[in-house]
C-alpha positions as CSV (number, residue, x, y, z in Angstrom):
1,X,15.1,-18.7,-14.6
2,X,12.5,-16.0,-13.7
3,X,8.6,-17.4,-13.6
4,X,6.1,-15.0,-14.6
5,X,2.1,-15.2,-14.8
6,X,0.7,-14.4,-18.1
7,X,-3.3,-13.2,-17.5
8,X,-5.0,-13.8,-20.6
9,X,-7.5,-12.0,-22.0
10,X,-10.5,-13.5,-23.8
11,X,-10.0,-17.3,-22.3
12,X,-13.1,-19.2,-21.9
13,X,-15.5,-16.3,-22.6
14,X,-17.4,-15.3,-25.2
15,X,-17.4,-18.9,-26.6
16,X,-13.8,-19.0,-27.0
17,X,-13.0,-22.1,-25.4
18,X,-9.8,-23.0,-24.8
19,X,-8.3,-26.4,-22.8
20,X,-6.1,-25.9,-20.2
21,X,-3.8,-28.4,-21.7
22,X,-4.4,-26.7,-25.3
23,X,-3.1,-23.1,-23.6
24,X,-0.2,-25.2,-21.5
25,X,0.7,-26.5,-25.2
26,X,0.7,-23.0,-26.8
27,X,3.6,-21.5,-24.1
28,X,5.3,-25.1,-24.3
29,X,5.7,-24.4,-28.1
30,X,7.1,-21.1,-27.6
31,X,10.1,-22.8,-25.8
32,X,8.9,-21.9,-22.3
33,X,9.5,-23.6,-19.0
34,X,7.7,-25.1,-16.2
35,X,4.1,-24.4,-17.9
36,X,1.3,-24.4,-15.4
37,X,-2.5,-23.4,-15.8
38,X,-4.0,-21.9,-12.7
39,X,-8.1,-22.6,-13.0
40,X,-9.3,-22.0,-16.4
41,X,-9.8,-18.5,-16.7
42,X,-6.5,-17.5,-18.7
43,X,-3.7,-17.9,-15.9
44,X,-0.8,-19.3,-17.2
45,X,2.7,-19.4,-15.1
46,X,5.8,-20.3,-17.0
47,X,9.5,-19.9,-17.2
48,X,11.6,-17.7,-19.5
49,X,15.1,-16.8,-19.0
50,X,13.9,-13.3,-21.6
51,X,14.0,-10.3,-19.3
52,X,12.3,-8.3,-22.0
53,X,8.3,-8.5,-21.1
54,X,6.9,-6.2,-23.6
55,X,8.8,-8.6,-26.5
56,X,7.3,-12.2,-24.1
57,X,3.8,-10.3,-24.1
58,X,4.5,-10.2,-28.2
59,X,5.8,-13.1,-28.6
60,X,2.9,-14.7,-26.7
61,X,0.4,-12.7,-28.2
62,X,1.2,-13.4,-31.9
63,X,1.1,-17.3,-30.8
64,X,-2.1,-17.2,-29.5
65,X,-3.8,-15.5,-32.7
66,X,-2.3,-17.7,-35.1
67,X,-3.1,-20.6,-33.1
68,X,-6.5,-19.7,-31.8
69,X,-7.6,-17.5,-34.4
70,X,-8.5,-14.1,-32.7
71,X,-6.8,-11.7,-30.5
72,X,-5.9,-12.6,-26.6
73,X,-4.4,-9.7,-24.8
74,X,-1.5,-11.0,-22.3
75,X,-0.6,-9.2,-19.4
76,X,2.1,-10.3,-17.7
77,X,3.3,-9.9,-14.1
78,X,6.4,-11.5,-12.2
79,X,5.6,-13.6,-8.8
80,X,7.2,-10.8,-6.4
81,X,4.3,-8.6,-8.4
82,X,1.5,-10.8,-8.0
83,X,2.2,-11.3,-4.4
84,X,2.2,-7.2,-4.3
85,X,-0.9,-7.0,-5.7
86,X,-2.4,-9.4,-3.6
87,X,-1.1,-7.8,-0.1
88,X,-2.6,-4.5,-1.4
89,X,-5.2,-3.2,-0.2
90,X,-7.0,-0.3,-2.2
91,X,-9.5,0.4,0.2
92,X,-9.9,0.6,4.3
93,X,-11.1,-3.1,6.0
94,X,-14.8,-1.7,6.2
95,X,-15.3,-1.4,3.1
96,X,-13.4,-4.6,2.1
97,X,-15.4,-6.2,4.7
98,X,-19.0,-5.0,3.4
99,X,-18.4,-5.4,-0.3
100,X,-20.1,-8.2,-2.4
101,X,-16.2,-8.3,-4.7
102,X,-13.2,-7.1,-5.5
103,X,-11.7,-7.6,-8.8
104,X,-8.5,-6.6,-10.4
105,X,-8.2,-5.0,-14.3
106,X,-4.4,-5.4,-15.3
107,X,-3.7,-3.7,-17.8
108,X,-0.4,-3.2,-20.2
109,X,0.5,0.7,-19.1
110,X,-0.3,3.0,-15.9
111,X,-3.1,4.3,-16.0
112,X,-2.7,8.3,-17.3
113,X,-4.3,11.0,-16.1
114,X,-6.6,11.7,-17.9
115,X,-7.8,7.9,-18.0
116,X,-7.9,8.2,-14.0
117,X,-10.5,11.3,-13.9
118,X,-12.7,9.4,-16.5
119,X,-12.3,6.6,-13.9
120,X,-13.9,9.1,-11.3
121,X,-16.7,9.7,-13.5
122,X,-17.7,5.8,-13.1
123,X,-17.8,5.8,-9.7
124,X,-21.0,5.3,-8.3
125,X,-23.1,4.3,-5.3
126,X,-22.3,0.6,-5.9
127,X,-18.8,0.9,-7.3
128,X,-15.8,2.7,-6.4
129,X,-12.2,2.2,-8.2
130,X,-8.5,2.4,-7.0
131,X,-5.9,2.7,-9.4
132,X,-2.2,1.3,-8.3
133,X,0.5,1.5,-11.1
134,X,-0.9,-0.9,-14.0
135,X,-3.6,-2.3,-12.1
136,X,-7.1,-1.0,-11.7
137,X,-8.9,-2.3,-8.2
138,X,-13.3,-2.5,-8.5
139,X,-14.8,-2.3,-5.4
140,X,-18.2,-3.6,-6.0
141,X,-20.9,-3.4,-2.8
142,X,-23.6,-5.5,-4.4
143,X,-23.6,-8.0,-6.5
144,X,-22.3,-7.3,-9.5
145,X,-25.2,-8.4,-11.8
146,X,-27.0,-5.5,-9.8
147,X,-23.9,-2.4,-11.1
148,X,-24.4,-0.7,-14.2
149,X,-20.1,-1.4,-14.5
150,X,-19.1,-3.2,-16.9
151,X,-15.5,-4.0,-18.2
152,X,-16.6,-3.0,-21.8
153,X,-17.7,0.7,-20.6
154,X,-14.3,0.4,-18.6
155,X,-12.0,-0.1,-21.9
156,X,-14.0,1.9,-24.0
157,X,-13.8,5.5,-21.1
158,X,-10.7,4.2,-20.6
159,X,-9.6,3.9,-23.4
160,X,-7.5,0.7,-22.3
161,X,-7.3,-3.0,-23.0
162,X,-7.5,-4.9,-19.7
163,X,-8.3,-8.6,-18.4
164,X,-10.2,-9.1,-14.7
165,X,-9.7,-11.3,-12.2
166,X,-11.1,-11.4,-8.9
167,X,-9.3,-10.4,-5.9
168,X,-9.5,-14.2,-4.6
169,X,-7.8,-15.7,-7.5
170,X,-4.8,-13.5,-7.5
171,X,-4.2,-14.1,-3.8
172,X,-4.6,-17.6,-4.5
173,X,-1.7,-16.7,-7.3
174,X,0.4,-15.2,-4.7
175,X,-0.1,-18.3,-1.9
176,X,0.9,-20.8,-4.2
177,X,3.8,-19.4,-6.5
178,X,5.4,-16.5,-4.0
């Protein structure tokens, strides 16, 4: 049975609180297998023998609004993608090296083309973006309470829904499940 990792949006934010054990509970109801949490940010790994993701991401979706009682955005990737993601690298090792982060935005689609030049207009000094299939890659060279970014100015140029995570967390991902 093929493990996936669901990457919540909207967990533990905002002052929606959620338990890890209260999330691990939601995907257990939903007849899912081998439920894990990874820290509590919205990473859930699980076990479906459903091949269709856009119906899971449904599926989940619906669960969590009726259960929670507001909207969490699921994103799911399979283990052989996490690891991919991980291994990438969107930018060359100087600048990996002299950034303060590196965070991920997964979002549902590709990004189109028209969503990537208004991702060129957001580039700046501080921050500078990489797009890879469904996942967006924010180079951030100071600290990131000193960039103007922010993931609400992303979704809203964008025009996109999208859940962040850093870089360090989704190679943790990868180490542990790949």
């Amino acid at each position: 049975m093929p493990r996936l990792i669901a990457f919540l949006r909207a967990i533990n934010v905002g002052g929606h609180i959620v338990t890890m054990a209260e999330l691990r509970g939601l995907f257990e109801s939903l007849s899912f297998q081998e439920v894990e949490t990874f820290i509590a940010s919205g990473n859930v790994i699980f076990a479906s023998s459903s091949k269709d993701v856009g119906a899971l991401q449904k599926k989940i979706e619906d669960q969590l609004l009726r259960s929670l009682g507001y909207e969490v955005k699921t994103f799911l990737r399979t283990i052989p993608e996490v690891a991919a993601i991980a291994q990438y690298k969107p930018f060359n090792e100087s600048q990996l090296g002299s950034a303060a982060a590196l965070n991920v935005a997964f979002l549902a689609d590709s990004v189109s083309a028209e969503a990537e030049k208004a991702l060129v207009a957001l580039k700046t000094e501080i921050d500078d973006f990489h797009v890879q299939g469904r996942e967006v890659y924010w180079l951030c060279k100071t600290k990131q309470s000193g960039s103007k970014f922010s993931y609400a100015r992303f979704e809203k140029v964008l025009n996109v829904r999208a859940t962040w995570r850093n870089i360090n967390t989704v190679v943790r991902l990868a180490a542990k499940y790949a």
